[in-house]
C-alpha positions in Angstrom: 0.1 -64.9 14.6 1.2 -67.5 17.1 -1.8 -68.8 17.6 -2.6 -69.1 14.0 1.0 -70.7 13.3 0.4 -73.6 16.0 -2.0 -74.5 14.8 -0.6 -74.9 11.4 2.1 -77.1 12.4 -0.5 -79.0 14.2 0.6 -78.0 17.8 -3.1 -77.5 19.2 -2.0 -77.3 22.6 0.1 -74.2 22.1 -2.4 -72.6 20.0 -4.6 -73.0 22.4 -2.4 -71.6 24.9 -2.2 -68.4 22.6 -5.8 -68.1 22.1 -6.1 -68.5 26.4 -3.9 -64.9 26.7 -5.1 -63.1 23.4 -8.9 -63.7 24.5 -8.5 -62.9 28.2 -10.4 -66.2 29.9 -13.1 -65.9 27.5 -14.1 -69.0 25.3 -11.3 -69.6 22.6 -13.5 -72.6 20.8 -15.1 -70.5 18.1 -11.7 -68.8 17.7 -9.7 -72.2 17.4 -12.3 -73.6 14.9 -11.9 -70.3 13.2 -8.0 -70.5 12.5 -8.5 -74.2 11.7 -10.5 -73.7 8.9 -7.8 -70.3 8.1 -5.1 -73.1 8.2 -6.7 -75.3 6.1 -7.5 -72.8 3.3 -3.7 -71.5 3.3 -1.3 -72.9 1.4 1.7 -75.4 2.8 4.4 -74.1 5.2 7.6 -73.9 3.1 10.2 -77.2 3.9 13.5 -76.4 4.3 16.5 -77.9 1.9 20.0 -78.5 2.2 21.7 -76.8 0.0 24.4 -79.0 -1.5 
């Protein structure tokens, strides 16, 4: 769920970094492309607001 978070706020280096330990050293490209397009398809993060 990390992973998939990062790399929905755009933080590709730490998704990456998840991917690295959830796949054990094996190749995390498929995977990264994978949660991209997963990203893409859901919808936006909520924003927060100040309540007033």
């Amino acid at each position: 769920m990390a992973a998939l978070t990062a790399v929905r706020y755009g933080r590709s280096g730490h998704a990456r970094l998840e991917l690295m330990m959830l796949c054990e050293g094996n190749d995390i490209e498929e995977v990264f492309k994978s949660f991209a397009v997963i990203a893409d398809a859901m919808p936006e993060p909520a924003k927060a607001e100040r309540v007033q």
